[in-house]
PAGUMAR-53960 format. One record per residue (C-alpha): residue in one letter; x, y, z; residue number from 1. Coordinates in nm, 3 decimals. Layout:
BEGIN
ATOM	type	east	north	up	seq
ATOM	A	X	Y	Z	NUM
...
END
This chain:
BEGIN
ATOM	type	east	north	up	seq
ATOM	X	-8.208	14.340	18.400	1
ATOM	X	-8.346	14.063	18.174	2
ATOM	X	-8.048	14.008	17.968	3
ATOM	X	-7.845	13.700	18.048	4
ATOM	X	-7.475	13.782	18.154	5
ATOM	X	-7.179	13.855	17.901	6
ATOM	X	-6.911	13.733	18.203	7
ATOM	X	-6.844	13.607	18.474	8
ATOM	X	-6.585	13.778	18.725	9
ATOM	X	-6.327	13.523	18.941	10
ATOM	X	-6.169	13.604	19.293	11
ATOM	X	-5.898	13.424	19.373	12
ATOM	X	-5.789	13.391	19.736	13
ATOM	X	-5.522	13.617	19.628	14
ATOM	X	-5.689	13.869	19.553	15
ATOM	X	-5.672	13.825	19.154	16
ATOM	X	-5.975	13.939	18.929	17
ATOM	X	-6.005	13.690	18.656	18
ATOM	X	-6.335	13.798	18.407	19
ATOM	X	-6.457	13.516	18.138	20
ATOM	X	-6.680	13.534	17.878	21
ATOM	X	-7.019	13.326	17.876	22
ATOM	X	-7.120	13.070	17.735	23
ATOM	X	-6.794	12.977	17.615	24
ATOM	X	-6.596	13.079	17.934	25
ATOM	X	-6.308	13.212	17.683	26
ATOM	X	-6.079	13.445	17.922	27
ATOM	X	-6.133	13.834	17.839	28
ATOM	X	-5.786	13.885	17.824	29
ATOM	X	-5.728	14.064	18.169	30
ATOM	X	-5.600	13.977	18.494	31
ATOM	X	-5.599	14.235	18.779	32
ATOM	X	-5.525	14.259	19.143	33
ATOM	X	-5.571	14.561	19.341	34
ATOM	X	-5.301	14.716	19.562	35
ATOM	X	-5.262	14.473	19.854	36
ATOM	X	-5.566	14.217	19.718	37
ATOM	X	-5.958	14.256	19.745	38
ATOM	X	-6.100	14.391	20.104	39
ATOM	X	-6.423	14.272	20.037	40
ATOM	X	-6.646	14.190	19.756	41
ATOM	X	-6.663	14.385	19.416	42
ATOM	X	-6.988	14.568	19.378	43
ATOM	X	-7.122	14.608	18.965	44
ATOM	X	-7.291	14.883	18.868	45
ATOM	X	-7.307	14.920	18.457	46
ATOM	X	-7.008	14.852	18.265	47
ATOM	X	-6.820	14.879	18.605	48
ATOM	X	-6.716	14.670	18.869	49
ATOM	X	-6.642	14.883	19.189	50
ATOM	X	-6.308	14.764	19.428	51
ATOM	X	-6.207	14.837	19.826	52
ATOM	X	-5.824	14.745	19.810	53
ATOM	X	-5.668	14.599	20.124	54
ATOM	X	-5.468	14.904	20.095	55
ATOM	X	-5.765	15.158	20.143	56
ATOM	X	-5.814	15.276	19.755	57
ATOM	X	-6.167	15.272	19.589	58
ATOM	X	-6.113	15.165	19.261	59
ATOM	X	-6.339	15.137	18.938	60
ATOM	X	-6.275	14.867	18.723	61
ATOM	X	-6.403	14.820	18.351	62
ATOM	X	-6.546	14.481	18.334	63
ATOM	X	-6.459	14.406	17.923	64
ATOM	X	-6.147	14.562	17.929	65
ATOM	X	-5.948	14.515	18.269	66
ATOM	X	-5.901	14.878	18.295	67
ATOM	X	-5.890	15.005	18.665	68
ATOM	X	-5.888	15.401	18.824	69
ATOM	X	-5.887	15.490	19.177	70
ATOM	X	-6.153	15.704	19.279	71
ATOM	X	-6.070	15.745	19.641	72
ATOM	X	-5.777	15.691	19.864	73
ATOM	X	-5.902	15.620	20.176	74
ATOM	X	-5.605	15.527	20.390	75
ATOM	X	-5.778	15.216	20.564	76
ATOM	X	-5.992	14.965	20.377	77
ATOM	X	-6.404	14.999	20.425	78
ATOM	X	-6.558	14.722	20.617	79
ATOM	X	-6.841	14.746	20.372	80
ATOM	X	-6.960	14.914	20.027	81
ATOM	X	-7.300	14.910	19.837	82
ATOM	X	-7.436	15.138	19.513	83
ATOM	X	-7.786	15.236	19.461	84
ATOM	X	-7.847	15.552	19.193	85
ATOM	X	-7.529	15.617	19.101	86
ATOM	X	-7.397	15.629	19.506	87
ATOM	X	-7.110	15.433	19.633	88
ATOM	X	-7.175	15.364	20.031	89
ATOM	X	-6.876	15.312	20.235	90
ATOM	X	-6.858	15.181	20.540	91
ATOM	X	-6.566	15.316	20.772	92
ATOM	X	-6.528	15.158	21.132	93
ATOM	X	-6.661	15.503	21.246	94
ATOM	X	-6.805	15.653	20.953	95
ATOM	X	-7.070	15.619	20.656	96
ATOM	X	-6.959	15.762	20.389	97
ATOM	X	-7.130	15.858	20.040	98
ATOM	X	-6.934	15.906	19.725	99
ATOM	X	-7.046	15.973	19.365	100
ATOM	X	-6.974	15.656	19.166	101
ATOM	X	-6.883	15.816	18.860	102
ATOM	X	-6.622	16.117	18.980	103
ATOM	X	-6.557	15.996	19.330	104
ATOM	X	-6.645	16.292	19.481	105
ATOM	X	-6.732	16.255	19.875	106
ATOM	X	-7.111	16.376	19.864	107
ATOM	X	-7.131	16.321	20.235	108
ATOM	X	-7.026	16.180	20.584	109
ATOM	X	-7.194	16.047	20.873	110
ATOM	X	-6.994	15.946	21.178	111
ATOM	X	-7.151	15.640	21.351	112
ATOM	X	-6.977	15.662	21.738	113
ATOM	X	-7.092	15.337	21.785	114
ATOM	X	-6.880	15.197	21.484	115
ATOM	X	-6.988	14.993	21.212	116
ATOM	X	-6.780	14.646	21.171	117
ATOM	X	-6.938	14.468	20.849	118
ATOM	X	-7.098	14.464	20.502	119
ATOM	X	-7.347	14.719	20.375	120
ATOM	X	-7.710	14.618	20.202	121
ATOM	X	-7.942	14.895	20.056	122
ATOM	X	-8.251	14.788	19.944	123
ATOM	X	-8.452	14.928	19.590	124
ATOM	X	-8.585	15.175	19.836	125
ATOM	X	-8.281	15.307	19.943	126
ATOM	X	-8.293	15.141	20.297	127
ATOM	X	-7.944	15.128	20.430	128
ATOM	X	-7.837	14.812	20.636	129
ATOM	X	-7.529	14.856	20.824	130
ATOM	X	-7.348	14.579	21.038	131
ATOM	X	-7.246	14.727	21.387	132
ATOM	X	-6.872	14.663	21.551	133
ATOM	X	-7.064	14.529	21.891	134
ATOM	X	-7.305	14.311	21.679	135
ATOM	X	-7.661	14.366	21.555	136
ATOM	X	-7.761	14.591	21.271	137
ATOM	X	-7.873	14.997	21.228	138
ATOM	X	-8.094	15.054	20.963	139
ATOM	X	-8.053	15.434	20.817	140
ATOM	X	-8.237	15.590	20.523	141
ATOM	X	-8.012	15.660	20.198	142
ATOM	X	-8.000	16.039	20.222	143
ATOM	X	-7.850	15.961	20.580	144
ATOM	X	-8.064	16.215	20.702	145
ATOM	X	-7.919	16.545	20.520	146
ATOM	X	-8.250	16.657	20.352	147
ATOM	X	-8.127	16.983	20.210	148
ATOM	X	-7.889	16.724	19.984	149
ATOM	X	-8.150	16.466	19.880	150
ATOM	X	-8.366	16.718	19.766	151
ATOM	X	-8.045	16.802	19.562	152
ATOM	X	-8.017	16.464	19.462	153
ATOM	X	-8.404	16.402	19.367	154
ATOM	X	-8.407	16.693	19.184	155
ATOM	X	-8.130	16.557	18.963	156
ATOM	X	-8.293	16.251	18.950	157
ATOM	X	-8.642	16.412	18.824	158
ATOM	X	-8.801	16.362	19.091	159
ATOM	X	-8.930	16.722	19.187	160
ATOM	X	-9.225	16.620	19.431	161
ATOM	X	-8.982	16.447	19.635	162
ATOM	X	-8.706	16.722	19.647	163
ATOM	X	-9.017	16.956	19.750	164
ATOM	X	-9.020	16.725	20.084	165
ATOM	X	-8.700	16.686	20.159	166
ATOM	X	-8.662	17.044	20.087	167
ATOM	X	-8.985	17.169	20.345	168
ATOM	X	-8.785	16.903	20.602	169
ATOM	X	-8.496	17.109	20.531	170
ATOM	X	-8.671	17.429	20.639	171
ATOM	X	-8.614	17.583	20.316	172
ATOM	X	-8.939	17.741	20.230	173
ATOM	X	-8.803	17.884	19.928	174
ATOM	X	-8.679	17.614	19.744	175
ATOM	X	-8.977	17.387	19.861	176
ATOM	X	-9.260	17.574	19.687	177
ATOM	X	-9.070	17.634	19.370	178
ATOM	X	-8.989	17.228	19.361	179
ATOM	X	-9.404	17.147	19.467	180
ATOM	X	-9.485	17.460	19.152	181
ATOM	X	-9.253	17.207	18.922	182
ATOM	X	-9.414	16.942	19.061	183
ATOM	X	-9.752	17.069	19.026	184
ATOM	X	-9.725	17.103	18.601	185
ATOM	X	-9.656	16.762	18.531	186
ATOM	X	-9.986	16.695	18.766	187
ATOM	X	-10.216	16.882	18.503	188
END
C-alpha cells in the first residue's frame, strides 16, 4: 500500500503468465502457464501471485522469480477465489472452501446446496460475496459461520476481544472468559 508497483503481470488468452518490470517494462525473465491455462484471474497477496488451473490445482506463484508450487489439487477448477488475512476462498459449484494461503491446508468447508457459479469478493471487513449458479448473490461472513474456529483465528491474529465473542457464540464458556481476562489487561 503506497508504494508504486515493481511489475506488471500479463495473461495471455492462452493462459501464459508474462511479469515485466516497471517503468522500463524489461521482461523478468519468466514465462509460466499453469496445467491446462488460467481458470480465472490470479489473486496477489505479498510476494505471491495465487493460480486456479483449468486443471483443478491451486498454485502459488512467486511474482520476481517465476517460481510456481501447488498447494491444492482440487480435481475441478473453482468458479471463484479471493484472500483476505492470509485465507484463500474457493469457490466450488457446491462448496466454499477456506484454505491457508501459506501451507494450503483446508481450514474449512461449507457446502452451499444451492451452488455457487461465479467470482468471489471479500471486502476489508471480511464480507464474503459469492455469485450463485441460478443468478443473484449470497453474502456470508468470513468465518463462514464456524465461531469456535474464528476465535482460533482472531486469537492468532491478536485479536483476543474478538476470539472472546466468537468463542461465548461458540458456547465455550471456558475459553471465552480466559480470551475477555486477556483482553481485559491490555484495557488497563
Amino acid at each position: 500500500p503506497g508504494q508504486p508497483p515493481k511489475a506488471v503481470l500479463v495473461a495471455t488468452d492462452q493462459g501464459r503468465l508474462l511479469a515485466y518490470s516497471l517503468p522500463d517494462c524489461d521482461p523478468l525473465g519468466w514465462n509460466y502457464i499453469p496445467p491446462q491455462g488460467l481458470a480465472l484471474a490470479p489473486q496477489a497477496y505479498g510476494p505471491h501471485l495465487y493460480l486456479a488451473s483449468r486443471a483443478g490445482q491451486i498454485l502459488r506463484l512467486h511474482w520476481e522469480t517465476g517460481l510456481a508450487e501447488t498447494l491444492a489439487e482440487l480435481g475441478a477448477p473453482p468458479c471463484g477465489m479471493a484472500l483476505w488475512r492470509g485465507l484463500l476462498y474457493l469457490a466450488l459449484p457446491d462448496q466454499l472452501q477456506v484454505l491457508d494461503a501459506a501451507s494450503g491446508q483446508v481450514l474449512q468447508g461449507v457446502d452451499i446446496p444451492s451452488g455457487l457459479a461465479g467470482e468471489l469478493a471479500i471486502s476489508d471487513a471480511g464480507a464474503l460475496l459469492a455469485g450463485r449458479a441460478r443468478g443473484g448473490w449470497d453474502l456470508y461472513p468470513w468465518h463462514l459461520g464456524q465461531y469456535a474456529w474464528a476465535a482460533e483465528r482472531c486469537a492468532a491474529w491478536g485479536s483476543t476481544g474478538a476470539a472472546a465473542g466468537f468463542w461465548a457464540l461458540a458456547g465455550q464458556k471456558e475459553a471465552a472468559a480466559q480470551a475477555w481476562s486477556k483482553a481485559g489487561q491490555y484495557l488497563h
